[in-house]
Each structure stands twice: as structure tokens, then as C-alpha cells.
PyMOL Python script that loads the backbone (N, CA, C, O; Angstrom):
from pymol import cmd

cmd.read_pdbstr("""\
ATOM      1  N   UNK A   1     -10.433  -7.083   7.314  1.00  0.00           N
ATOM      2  CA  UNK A   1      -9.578  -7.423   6.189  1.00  0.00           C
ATOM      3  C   UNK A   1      -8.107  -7.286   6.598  1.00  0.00           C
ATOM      4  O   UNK A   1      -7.790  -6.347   7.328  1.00  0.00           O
ATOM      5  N   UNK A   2      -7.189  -8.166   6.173  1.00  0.00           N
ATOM      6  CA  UNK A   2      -5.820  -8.302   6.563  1.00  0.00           C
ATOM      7  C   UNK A   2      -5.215  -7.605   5.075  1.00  0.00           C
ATOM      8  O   UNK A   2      -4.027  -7.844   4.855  1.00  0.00           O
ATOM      9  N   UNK A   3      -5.907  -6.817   4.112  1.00  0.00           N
ATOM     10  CA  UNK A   3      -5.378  -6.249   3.091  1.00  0.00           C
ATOM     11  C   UNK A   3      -5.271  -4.654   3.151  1.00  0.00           C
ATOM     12  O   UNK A   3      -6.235  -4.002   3.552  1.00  0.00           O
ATOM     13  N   UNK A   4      -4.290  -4.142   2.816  1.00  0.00           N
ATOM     14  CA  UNK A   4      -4.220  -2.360   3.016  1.00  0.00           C
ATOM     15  C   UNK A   4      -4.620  -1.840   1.900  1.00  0.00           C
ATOM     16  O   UNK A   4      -4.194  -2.631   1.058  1.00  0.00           O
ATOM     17  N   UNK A   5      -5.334  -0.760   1.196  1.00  0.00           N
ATOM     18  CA  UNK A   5      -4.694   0.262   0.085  1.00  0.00           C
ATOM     19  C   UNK A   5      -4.337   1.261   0.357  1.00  0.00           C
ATOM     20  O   UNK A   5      -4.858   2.007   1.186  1.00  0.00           O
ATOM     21  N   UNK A   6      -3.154   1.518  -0.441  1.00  0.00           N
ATOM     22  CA  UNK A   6      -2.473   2.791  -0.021  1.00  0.00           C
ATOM     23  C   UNK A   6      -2.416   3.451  -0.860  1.00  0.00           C
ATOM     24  O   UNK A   6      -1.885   3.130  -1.923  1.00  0.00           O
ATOM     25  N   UNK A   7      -3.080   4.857  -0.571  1.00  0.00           N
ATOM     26  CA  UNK A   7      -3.544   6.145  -1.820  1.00  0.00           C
ATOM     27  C   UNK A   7      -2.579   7.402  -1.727  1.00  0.00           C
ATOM     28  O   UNK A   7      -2.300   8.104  -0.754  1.00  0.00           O
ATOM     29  N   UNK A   8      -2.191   7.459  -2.941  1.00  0.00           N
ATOM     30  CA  UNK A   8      -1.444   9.036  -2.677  1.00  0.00           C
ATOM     31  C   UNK A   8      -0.032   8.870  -2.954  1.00  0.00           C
ATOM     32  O   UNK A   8       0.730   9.764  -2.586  1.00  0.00           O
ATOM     33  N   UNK A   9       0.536   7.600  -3.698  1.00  0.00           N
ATOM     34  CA  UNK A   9       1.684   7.589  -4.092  1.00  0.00           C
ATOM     35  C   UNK A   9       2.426   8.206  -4.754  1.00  0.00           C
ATOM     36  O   UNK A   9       2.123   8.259  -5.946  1.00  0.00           O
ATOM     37  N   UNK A  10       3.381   8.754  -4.425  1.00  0.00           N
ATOM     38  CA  UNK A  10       4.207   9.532  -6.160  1.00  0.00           C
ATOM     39  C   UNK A  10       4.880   8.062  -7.185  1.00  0.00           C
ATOM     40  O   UNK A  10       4.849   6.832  -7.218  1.00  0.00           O
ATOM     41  N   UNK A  11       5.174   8.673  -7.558  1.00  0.00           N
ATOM     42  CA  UNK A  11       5.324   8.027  -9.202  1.00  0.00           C
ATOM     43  C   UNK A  11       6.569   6.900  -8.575  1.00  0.00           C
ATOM     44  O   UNK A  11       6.712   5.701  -8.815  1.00  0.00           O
ATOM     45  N   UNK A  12       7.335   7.782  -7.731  1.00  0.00           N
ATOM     46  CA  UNK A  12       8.909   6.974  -7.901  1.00  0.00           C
ATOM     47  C   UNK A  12       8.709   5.953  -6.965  1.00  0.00           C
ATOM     48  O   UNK A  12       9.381   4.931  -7.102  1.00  0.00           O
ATOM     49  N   UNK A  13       7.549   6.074  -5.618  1.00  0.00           N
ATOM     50  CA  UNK A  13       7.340   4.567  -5.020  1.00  0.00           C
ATOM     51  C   UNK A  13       6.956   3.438  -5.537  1.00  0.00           C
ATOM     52  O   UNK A  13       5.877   3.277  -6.105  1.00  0.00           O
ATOM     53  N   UNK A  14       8.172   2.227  -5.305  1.00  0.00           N
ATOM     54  CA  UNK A  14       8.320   1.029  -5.401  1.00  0.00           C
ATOM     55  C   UNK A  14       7.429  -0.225  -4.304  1.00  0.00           C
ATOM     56  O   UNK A  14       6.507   0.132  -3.571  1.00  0.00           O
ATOM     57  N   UNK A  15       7.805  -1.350  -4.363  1.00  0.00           N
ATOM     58  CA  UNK A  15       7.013  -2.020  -3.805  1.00  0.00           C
ATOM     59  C   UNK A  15       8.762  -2.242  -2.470  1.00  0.00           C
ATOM     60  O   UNK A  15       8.755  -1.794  -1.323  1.00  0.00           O
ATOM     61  N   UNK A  16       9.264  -2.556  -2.730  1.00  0.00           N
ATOM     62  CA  UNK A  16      10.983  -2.012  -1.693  1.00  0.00           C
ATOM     63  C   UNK A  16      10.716  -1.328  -0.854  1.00  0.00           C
ATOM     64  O   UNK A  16      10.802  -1.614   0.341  1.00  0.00           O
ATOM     65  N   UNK A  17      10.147   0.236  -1.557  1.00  0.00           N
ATOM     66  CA  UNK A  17       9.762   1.066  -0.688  1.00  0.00           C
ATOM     67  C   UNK A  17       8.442   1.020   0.505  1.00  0.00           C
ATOM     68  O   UNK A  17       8.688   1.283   1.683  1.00  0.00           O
ATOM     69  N   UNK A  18       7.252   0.713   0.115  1.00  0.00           N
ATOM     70  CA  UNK A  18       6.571  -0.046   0.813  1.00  0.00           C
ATOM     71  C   UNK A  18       6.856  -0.686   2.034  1.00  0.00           C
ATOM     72  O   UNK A  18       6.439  -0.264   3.113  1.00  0.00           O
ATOM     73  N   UNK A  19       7.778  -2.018   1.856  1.00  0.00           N
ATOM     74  CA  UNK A  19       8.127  -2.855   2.547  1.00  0.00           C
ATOM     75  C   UNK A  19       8.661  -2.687   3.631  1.00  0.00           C
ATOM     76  O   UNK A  19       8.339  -3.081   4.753  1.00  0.00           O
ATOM     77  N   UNK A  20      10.003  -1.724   3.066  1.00  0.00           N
ATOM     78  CA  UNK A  20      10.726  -0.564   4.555  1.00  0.00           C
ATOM     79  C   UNK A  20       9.682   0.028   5.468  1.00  0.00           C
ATOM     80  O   UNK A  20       9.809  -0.048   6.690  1.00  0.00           O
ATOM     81  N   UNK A  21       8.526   0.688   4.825  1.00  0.00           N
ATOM     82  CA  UNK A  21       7.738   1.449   6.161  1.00  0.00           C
ATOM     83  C   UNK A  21       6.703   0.136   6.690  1.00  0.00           C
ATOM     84  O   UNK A  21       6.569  -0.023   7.904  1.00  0.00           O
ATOM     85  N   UNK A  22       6.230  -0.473   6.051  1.00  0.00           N
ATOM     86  CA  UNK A  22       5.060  -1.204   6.453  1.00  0.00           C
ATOM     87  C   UNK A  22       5.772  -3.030   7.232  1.00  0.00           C
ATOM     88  O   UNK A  22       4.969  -3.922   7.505  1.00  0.00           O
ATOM     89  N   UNK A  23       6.849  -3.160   7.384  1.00  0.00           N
ATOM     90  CA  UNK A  23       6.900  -4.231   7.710  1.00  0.00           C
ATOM     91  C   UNK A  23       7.697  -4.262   9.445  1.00  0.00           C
ATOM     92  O   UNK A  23       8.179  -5.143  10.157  1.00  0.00           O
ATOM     93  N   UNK A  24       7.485  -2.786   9.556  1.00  0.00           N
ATOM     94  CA  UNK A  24       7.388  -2.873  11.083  1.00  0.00           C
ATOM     95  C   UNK A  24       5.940  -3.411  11.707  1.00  0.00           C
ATOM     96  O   UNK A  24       5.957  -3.990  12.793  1.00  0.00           O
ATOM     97  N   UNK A  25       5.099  -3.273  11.228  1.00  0.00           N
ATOM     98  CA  UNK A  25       3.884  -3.790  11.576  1.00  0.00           C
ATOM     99  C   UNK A  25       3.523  -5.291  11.933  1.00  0.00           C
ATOM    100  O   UNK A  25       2.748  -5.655  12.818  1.00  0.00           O
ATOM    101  N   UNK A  26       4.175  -6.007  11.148  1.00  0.00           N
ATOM    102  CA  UNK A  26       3.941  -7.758  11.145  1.00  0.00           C
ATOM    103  C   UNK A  26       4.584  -8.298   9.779  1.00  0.00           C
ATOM    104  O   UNK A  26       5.403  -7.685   9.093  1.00  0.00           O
ATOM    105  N   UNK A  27       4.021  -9.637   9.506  1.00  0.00           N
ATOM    106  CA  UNK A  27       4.630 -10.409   8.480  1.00  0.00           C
ATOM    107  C   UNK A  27       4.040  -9.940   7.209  1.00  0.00           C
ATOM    108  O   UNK A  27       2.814  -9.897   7.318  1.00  0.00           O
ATOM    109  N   UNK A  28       4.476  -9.558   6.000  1.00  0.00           N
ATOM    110  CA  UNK A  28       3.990  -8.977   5.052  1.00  0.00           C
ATOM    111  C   UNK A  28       4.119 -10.261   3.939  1.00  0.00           C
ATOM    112  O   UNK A  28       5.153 -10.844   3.614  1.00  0.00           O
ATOM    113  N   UNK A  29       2.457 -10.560   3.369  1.00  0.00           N
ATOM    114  CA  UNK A  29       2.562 -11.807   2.416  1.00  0.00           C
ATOM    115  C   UNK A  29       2.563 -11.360   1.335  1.00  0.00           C
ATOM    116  O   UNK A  29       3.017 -12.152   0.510  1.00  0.00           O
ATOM    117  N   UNK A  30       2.072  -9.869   0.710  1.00  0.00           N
ATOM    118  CA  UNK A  30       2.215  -9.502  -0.267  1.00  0.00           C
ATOM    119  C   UNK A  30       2.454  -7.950  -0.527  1.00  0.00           C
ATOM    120  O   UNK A  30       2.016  -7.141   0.291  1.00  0.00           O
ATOM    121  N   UNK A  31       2.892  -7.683  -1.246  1.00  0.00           N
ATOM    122  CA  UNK A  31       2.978  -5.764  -1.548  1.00  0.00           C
ATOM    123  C   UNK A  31       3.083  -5.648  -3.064  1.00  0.00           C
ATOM    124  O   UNK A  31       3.973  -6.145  -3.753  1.00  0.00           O
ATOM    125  N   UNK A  32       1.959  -4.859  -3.523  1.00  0.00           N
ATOM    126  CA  UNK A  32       1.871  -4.641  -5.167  1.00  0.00           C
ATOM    127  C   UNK A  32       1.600  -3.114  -5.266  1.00  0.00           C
ATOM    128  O   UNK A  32       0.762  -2.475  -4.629  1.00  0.00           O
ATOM    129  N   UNK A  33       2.439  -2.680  -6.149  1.00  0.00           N
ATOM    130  CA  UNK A  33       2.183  -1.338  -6.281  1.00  0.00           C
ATOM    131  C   UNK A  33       1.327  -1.792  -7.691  1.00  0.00           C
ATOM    132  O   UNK A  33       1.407  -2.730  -8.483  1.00  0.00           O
ATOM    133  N   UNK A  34       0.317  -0.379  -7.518  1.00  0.00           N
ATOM    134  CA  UNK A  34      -0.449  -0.949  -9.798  1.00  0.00           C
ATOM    135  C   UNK A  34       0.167  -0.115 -10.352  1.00  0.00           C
ATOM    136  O   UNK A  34       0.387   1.026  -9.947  1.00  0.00           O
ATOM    137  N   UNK A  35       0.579  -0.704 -11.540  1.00  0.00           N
ATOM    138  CA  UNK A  35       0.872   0.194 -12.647  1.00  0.00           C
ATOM    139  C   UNK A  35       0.117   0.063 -14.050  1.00  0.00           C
ATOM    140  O   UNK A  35      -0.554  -0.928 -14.339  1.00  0.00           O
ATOM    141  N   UNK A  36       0.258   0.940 -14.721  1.00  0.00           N
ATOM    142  CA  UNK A  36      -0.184   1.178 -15.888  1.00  0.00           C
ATOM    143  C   UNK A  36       0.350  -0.130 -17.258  1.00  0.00           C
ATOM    144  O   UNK A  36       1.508  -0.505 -17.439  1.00  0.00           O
ATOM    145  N   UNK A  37      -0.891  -0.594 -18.045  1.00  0.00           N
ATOM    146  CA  UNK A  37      -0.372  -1.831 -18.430  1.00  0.00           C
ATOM    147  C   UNK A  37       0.613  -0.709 -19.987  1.00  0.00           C
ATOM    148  O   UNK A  37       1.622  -1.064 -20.597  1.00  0.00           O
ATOM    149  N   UNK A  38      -0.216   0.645 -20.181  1.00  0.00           N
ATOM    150  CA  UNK A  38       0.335   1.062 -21.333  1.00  0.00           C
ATOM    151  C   UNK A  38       1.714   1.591 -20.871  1.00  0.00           C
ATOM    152  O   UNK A  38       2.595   0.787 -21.175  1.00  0.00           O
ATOM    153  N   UNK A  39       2.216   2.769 -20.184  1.00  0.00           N
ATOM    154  CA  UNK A  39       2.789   3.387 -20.178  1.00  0.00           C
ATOM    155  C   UNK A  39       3.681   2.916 -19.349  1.00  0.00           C
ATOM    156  O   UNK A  39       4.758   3.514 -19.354  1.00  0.00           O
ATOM    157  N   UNK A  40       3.545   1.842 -18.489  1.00  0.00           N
ATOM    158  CA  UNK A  40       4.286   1.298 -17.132  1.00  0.00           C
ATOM    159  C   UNK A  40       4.276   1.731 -15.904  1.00  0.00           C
ATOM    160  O   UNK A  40       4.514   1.030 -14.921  1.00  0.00           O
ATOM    161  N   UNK A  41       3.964   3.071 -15.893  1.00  0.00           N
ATOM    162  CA  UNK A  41       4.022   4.318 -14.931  1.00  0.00           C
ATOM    163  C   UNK A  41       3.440   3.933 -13.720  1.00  0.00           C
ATOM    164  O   UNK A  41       2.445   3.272 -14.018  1.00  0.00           O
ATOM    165  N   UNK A  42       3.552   4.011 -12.488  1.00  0.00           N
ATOM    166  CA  UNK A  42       3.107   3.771 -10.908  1.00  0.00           C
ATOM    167  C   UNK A  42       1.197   4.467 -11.383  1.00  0.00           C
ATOM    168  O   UNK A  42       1.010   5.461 -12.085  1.00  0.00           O
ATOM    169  N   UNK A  43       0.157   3.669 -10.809  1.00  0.00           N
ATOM    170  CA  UNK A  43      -1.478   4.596 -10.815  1.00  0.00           C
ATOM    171  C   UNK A  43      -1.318   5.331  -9.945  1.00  0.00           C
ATOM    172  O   UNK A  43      -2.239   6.147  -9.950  1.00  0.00           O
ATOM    173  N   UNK A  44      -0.372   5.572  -8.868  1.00  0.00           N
ATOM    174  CA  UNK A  44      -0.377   5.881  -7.521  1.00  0.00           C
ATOM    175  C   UNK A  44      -0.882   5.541  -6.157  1.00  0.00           C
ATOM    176  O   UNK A  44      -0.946   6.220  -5.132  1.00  0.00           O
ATOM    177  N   UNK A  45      -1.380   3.735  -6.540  1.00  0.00           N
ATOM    178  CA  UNK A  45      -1.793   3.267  -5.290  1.00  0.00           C
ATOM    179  C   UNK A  45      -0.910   1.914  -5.265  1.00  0.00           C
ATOM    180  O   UNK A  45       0.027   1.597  -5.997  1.00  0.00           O
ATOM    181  N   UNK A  46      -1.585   1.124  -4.049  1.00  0.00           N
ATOM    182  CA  UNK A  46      -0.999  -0.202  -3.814  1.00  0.00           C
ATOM    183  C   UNK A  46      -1.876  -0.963  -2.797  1.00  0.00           C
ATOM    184  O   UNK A  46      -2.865  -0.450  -2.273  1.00  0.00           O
ATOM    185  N   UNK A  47      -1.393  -2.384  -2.521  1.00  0.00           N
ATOM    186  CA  UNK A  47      -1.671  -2.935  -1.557  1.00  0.00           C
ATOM    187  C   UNK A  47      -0.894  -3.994  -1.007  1.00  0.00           C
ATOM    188  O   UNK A  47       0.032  -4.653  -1.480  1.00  0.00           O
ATOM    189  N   UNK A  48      -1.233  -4.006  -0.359  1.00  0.00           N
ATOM    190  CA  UNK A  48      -0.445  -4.351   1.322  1.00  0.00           C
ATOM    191  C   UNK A  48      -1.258  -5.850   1.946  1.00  0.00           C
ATOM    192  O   UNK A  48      -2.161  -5.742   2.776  1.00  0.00           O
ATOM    193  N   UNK A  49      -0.914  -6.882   1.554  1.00  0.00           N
ATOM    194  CA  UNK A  49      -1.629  -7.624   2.687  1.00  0.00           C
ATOM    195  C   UNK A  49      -0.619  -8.391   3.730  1.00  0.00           C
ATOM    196  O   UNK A  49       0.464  -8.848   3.368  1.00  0.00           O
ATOM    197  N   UNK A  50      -1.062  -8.462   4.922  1.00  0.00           N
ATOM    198  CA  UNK A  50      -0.468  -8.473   6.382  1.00  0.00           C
ATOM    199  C   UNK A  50      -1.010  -9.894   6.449  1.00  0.00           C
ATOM    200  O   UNK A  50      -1.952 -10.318   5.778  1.00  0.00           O
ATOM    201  N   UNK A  51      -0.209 -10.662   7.454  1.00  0.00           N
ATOM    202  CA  UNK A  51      -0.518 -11.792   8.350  1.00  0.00           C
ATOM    203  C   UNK A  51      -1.867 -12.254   8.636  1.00  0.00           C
ATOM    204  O   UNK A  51      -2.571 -13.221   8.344  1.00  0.00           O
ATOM    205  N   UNK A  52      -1.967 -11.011   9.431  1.00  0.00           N
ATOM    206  CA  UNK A  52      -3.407 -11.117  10.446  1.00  0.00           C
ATOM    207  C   UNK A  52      -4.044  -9.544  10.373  1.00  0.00           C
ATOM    208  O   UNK A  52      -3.350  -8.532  10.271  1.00  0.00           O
ATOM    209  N   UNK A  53      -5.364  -9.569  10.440  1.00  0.00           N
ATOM    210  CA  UNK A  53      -6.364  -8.873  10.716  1.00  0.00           C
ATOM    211  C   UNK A  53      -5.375  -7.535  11.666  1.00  0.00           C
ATOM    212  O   UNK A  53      -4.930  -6.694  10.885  1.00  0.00           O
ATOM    213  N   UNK A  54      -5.137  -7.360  12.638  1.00  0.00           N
ATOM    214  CA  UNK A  54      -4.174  -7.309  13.754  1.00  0.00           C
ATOM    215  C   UNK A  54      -3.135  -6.191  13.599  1.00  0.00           C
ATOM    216  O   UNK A  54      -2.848  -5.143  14.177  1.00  0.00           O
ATOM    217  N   UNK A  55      -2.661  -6.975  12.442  1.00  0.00           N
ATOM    218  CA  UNK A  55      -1.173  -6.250  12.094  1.00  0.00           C
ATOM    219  C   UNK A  55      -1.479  -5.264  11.305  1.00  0.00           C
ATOM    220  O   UNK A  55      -0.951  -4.171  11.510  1.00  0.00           O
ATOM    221  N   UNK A  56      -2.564  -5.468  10.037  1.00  0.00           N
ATOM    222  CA  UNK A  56      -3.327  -4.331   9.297  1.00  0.00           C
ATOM    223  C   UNK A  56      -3.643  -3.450  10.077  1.00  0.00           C
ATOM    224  O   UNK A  56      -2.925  -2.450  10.090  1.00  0.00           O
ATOM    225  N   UNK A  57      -4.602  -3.497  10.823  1.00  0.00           N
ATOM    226  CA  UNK A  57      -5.309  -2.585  11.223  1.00  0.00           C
ATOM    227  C   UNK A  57      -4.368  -1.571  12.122  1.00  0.00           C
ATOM    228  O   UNK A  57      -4.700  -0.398  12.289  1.00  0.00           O
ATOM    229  N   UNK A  58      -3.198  -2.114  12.671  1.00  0.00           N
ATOM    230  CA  UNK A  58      -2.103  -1.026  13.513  1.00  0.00           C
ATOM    231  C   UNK A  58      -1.368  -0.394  12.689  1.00  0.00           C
ATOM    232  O   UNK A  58      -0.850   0.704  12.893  1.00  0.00           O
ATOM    233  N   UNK A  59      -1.258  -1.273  11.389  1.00  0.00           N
ATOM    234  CA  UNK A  59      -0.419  -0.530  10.455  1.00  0.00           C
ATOM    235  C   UNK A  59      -1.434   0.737   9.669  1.00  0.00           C
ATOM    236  O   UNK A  59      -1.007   1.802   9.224  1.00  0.00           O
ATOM    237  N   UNK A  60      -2.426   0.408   9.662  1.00  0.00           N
ATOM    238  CA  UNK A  60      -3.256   1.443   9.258  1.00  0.00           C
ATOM    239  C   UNK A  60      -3.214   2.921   9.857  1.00  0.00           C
ATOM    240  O   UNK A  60      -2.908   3.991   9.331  1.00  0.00           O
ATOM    241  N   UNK A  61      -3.701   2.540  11.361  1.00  0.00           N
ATOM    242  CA  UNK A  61      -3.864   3.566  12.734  1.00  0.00           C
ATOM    243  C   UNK A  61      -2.112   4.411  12.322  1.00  0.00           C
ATOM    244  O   UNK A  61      -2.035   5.636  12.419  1.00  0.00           O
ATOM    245  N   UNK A  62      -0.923   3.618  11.910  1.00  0.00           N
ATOM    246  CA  UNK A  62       0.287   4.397  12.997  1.00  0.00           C
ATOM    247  C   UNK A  62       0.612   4.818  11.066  1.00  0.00           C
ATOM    248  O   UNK A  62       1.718   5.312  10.849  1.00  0.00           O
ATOM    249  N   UNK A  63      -0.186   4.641  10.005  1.00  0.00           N
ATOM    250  CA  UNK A  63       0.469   5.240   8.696  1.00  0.00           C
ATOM    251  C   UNK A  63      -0.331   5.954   7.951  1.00  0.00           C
ATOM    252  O   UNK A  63       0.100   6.419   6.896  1.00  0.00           O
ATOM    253  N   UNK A  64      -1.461   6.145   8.298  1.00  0.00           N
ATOM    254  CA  UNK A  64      -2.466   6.934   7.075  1.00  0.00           C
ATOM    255  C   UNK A  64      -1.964   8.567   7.671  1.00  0.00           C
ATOM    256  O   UNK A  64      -1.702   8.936   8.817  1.00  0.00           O
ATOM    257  N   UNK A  65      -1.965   9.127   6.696  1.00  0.00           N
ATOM    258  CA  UNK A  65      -1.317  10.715   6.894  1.00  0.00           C
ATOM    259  C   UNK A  65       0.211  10.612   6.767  1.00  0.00           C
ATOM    260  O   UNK A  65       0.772  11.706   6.823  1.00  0.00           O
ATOM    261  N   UNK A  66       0.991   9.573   6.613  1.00  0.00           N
ATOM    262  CA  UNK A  66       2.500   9.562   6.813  1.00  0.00           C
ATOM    263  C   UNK A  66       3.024   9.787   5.267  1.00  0.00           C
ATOM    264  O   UNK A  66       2.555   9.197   4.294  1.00  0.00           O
ATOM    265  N   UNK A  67       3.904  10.589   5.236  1.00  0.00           N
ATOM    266  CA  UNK A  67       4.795  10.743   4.017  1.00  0.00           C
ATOM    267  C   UNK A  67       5.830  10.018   3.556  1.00  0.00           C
ATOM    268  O   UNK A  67       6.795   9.791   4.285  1.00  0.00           O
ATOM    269  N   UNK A  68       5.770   9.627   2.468  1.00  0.00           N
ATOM    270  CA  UNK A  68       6.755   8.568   1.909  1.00  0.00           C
ATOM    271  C   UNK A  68       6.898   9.653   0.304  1.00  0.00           C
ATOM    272  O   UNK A  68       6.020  10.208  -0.355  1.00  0.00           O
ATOM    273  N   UNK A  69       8.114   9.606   0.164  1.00  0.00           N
ATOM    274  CA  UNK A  69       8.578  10.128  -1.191  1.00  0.00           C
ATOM    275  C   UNK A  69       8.176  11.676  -1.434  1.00  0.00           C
ATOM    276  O   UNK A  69       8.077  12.153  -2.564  1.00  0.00           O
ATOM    277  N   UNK A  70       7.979  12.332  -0.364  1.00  0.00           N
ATOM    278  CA  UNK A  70       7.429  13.892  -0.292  1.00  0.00           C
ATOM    279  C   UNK A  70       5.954  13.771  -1.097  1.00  0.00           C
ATOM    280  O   UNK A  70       5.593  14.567  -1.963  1.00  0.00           O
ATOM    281  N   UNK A  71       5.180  12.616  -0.634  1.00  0.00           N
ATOM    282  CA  UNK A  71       3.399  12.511  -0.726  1.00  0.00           C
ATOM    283  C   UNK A  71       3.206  11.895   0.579  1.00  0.00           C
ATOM    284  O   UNK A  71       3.679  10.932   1.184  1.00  0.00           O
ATOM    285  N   UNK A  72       2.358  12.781   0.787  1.00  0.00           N
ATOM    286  CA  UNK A  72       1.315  12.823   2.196  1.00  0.00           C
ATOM    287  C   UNK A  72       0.269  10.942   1.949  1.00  0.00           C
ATOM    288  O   UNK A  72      -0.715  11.368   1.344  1.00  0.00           O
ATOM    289  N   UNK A  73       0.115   9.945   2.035  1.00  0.00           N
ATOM    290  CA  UNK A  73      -0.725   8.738   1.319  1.00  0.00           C
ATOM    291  C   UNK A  73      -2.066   8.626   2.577  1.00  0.00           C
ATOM    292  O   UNK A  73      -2.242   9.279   3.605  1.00  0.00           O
ATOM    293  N   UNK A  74      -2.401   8.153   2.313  1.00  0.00           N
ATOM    294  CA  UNK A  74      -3.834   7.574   2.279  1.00  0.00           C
ATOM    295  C   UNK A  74      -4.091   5.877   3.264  1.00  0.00           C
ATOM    296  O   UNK A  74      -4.152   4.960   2.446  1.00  0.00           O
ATOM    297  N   UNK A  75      -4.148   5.673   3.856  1.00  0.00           N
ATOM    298  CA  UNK A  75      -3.900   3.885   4.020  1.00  0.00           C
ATOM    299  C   UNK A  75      -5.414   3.690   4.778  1.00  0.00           C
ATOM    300  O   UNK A  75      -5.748   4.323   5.780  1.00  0.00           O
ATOM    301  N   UNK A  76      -6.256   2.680   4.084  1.00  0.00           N
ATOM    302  CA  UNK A  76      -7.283   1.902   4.787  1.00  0.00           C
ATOM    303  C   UNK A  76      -7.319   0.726   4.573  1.00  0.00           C
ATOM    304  O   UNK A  76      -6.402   0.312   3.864  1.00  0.00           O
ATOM    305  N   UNK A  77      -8.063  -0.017   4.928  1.00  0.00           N
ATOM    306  CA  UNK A  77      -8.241  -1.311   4.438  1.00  0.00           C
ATOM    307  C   UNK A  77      -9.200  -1.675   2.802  1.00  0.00           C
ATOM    308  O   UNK A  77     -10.306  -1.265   2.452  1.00  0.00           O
ATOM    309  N   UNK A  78      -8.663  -2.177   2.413  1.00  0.00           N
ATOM    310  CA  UNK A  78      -9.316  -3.046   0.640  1.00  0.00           C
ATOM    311  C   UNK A  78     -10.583  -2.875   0.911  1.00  0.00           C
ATOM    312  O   UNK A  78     -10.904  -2.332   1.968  1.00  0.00           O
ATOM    313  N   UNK A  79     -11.420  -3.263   0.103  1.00  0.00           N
ATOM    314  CA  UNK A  79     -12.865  -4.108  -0.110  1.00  0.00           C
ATOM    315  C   UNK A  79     -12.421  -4.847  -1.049  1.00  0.00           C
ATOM    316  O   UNK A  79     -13.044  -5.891  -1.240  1.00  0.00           O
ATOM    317  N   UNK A  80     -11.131  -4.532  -1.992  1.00  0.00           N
ATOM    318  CA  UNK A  80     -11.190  -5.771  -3.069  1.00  0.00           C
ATOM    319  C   UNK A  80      -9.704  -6.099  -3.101  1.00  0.00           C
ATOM    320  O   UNK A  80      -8.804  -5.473  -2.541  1.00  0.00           O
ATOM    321  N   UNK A  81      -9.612  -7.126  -3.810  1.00  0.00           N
ATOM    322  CA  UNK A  81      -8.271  -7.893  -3.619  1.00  0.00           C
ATOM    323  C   UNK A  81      -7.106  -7.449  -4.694  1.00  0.00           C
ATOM    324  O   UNK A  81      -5.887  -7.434  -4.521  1.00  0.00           O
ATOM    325  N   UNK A  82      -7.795  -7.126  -5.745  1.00  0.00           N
ATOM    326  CA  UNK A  82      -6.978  -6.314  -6.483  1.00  0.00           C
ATOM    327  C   UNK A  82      -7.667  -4.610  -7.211  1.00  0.00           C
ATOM    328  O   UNK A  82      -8.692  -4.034  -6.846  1.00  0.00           O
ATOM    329  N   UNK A  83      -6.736  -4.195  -8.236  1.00  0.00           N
ATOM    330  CA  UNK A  83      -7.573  -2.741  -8.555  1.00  0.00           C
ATOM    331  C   UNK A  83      -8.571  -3.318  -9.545  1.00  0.00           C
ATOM    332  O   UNK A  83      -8.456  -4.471  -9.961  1.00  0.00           O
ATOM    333  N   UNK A  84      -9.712  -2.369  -9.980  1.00  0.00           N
ATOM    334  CA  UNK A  84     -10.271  -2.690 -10.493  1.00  0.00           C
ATOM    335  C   UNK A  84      -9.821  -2.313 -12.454  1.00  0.00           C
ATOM    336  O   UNK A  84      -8.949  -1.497 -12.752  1.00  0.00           O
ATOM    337  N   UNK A  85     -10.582  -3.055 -13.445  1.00  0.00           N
ATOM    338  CA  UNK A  85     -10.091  -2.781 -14.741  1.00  0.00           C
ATOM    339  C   UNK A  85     -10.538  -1.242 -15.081  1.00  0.00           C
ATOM    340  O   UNK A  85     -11.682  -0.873 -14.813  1.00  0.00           O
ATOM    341  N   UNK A  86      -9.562  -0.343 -15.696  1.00  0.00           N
ATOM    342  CA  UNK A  86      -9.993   0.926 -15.978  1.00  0.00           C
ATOM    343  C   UNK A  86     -10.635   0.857 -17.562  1.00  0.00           C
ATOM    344  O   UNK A  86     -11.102   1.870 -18.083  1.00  0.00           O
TER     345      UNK A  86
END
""", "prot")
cmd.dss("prot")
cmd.show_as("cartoon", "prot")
cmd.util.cbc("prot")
cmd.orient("prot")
């Protein structure tokens, strides 16, 4: 999968923010942080889809455990293309 999720967000990461760490990796076609449809508030995840197969998977290896916004996140690859309905 050429799609990331990234677990473990704090509240104040943006999809901006994202972009700065993850687009050393390759060409970035999309970045969605989810938010809450009531409250607006960040769920604390996102996703990431990359170019190629390639670029995911290095961006995965060189960011899961890395801190962004004083949270430790999470990064693997999707099984699904978006979050699911809560």
C-alpha cells in the first residue's frame, strides 16, 4: 500500500504539520488528518498517501516511534482508504 496511518497525534497536529516531516520521503498526493464531525477536534490519527509503494514504506521504517508535537505516533501502512464511521 502507498497509504500511511499515523497513530498517536496530539490535538494541535495539522495536515502542514504532517507534510513538513513526511515529504522528505517522496511526492505526497494526499495528507488528511480526521476530525470529529461534532466537536471539530483532531481523532488523533491521519493518513498519508505517497507516490509509490517505495516512498511509503521508507517513510514508515525512518518515522514510526518519531515525535511530532511532544507525541511519540505510530506510522504503518492503511488497510483502508479512509477512517472508518464511529
Amino acid at each position: 500500500s502507498n497509504i500511511l496511518g499515523v497513530f498517536g497525534l496530539s490535538l494541535r497536529t495539522n495536515e502542514r504539520n504532517l507534510e513538513e516531516v513526511f515529504e522528505r520521503f517522496g511526492k505526497l498526493k494526499k495528507v488528511t488528518v480526521v476530525y470529529d464531525h461534532r466537536s471539530n477536534r483532531s481523532r488523533g490519527f491521519g493518513f498519508i498517501t505517497f507516490g509509490s509503494v517505495d516512498e511509503a514504506e521508507r517513510a514508515r521504517d525512518e518515522t514510526n516511534g518519531l515525535e511530532i508535537d511532544e507525541r511519540k505516533i505510530r506510522v504503518d501502512f492503511s488497510m483502508t482508504h479512509r477512517p472508518h464511521t464511529p
